[in-house]
C-alpha positions in Angstrom: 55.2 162.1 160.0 57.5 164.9 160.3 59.2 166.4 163.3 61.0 169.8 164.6 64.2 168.6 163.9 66.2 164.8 164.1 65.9 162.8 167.3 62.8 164.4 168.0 61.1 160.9 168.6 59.4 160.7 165.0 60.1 156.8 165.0 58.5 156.3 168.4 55.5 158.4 167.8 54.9 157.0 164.3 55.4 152.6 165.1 52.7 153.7 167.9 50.4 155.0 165.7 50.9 152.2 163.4 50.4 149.5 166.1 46.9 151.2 167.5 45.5 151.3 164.0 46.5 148.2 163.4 44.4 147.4 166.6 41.6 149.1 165.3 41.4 146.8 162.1 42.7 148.9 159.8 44.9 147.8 156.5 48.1 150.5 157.6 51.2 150.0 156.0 54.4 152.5 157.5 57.4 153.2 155.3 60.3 154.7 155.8 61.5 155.7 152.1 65.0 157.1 153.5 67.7 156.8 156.0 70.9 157.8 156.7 73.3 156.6 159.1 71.3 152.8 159.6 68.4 151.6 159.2 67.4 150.9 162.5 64.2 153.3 162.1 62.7 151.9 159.0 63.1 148.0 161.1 61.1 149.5 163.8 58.3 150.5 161.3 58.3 147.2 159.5 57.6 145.2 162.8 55.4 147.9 163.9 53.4 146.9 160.3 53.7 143.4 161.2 56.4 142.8 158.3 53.5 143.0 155.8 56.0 144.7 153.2 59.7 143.7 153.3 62.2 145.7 154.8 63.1 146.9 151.4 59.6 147.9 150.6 59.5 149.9 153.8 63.3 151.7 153.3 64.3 151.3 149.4 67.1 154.1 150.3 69.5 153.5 152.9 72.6 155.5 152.8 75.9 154.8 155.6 77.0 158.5 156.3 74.8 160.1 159.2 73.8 163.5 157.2 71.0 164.6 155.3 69.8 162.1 152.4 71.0 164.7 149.5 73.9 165.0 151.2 74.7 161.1 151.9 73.8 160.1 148.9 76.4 162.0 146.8 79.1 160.4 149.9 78.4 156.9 148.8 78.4 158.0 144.7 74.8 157.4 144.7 71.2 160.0 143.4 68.1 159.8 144.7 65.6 161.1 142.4 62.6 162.6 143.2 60.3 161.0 141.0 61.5 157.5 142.2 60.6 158.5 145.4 57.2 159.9 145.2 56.4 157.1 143.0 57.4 154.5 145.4 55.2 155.6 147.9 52.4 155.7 145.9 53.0 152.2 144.1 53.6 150.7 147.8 50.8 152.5 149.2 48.5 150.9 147.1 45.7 148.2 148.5 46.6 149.9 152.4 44.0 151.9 154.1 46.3 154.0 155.6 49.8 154.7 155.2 52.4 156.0 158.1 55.1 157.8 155.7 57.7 158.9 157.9 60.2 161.5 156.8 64.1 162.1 157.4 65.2 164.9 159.9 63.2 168.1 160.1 60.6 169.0 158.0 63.2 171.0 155.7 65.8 168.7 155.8 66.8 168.2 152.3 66.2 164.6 150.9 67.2 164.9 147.3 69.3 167.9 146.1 66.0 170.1 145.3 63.5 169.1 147.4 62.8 168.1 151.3 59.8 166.8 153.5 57.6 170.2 152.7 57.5 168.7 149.2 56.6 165.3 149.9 53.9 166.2 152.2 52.8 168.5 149.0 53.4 165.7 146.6 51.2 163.1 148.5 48.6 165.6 150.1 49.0 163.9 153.1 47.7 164.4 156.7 50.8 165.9 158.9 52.0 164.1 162.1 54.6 166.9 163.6 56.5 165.6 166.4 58.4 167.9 168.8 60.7 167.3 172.1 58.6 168.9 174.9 61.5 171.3 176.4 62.5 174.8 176.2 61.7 176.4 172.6 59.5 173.4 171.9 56.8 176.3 171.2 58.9 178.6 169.1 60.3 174.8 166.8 56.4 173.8 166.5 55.4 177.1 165.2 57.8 177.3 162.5 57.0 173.7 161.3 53.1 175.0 160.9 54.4 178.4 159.3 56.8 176.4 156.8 53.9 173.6 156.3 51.9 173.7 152.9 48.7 175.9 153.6 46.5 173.4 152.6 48.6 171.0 154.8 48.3 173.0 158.0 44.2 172.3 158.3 44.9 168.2 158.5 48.2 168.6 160.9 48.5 167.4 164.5 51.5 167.9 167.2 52.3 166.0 169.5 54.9 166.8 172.0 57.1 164.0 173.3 58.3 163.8 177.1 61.9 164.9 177.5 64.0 162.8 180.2 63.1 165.0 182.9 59.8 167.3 183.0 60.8 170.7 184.2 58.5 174.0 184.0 58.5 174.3 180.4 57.5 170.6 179.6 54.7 171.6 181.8 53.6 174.4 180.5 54.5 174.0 176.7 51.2 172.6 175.4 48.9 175.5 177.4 51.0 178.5 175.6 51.3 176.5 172.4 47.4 176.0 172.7 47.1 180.1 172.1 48.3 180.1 168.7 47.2 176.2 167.4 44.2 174.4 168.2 44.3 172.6 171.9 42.8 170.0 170.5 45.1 169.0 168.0 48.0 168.6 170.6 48.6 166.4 172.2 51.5 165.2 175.0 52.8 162.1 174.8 54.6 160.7 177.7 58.1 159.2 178.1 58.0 155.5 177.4 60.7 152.6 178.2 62.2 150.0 176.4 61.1 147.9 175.1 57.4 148.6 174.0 54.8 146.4 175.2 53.2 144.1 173.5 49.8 145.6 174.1 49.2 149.0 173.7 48.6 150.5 177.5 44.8 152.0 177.9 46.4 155.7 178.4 48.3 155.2 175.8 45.3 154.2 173.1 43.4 157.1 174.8 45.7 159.6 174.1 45.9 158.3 170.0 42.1 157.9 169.8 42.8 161.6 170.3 45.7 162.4 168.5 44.2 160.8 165.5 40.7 162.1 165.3 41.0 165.2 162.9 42.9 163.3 160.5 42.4 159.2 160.3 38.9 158.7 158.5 36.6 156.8 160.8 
């Protein structure tokens, strides 16, 4: 799970998509190996999960200042290596079906002093989630994602682009004109939803992730 830029609704998009496969019966785990400036994303996940790792499992890295990983890291006198991370997620990962990994910031924001989301979504050859706000420029941010993306990432990647606070003529329009350069059916729009989440999963709702998820969840 990777997104246009911070605040682009990563969180929301990705505890949905862990709750409806849940639904479905599947064994899905959703981590959140790093965050900076609280942890209130990687909580979400865990009860998303239904706690079935602990909150430390889920977020092993949690750092106070509200930057980039590399960057709060070296502000509390801490390193985050690499290797410890990949290999986290793959220990963790382990006995799970499927496994919501959600990144920090954009796709490019840096999480250790070399390397950033493009290399974790190498590192794990993982299926791409990339979530963008539906509003002006939302075209011109998702096409950039793709062209930074892995090659061999691009051909298992969905978008889906979240509702804004108010709809105007872009929001509209946004999926049509990004549909001429990407695959219409690997976009999808997901409305803007309120606080807090239902319990249950609304019918539109699991509709529009049966779709969202078809090219890349296994059956």
């Amino acid at each position: 799970m990777t997104g246009s830029d911070t605040g682009a609704g990563k969180t929301v998009v990705a505890s949905l998509v862990t709750r409806f496969l849940r639904a479905q019966g599947h064994a899905v785990a959703a981590l959140k190996p790093v965050c900076s400036g609280g942890r209130e994303d990687a909580v979400r996940l865990w009860e998303a999960a239904g706690k079935v790792l602990s909150l430390d499992q889920v977020n092993p890295w949690h750092f106070r200042a509200p930057v980039a990983p590399a960057l709060a890291a070296r502000e509390s006198a801490q390193r985050l290596e690499w290797h410890n991370l990949v290999d986290h997620i793959r220990r963790t990962s382990r006995g799970f079906k499927i496994v919501i990994v959600e990144g920090a910031g954009g796709l490019l924001s840096p999480m250790t002093d070399r390397n950033d989301g493009r290399d974790l979504i190498a590192a794990l050859r993982a299926s791409v989630i990339v979530v963008v706000p539906n509003r002006l420029g939302a075209v011109n941010q998702a096409r950039l994602v793709l062209d930074a993306l892995p090659a061999t990432a691009v051909r298992r990647t969905v978008v889906v682009l979240t509702a804004p606070p108010v709809n105007d003529l872009a929001t509209r329009t946004n999926a049509a004109l990004f549909g001429t350069f990407f695959s219409r059916e690997r976009i999808s729009e997901l409305p803007r939803l309120g606080e807090p989440f239902p319990k249950r999963i609304p019918l539109r709702l699991r509709k529009l992730l049966r779709h969202l998820l078809e090219p890349i969840v296994p059956a």
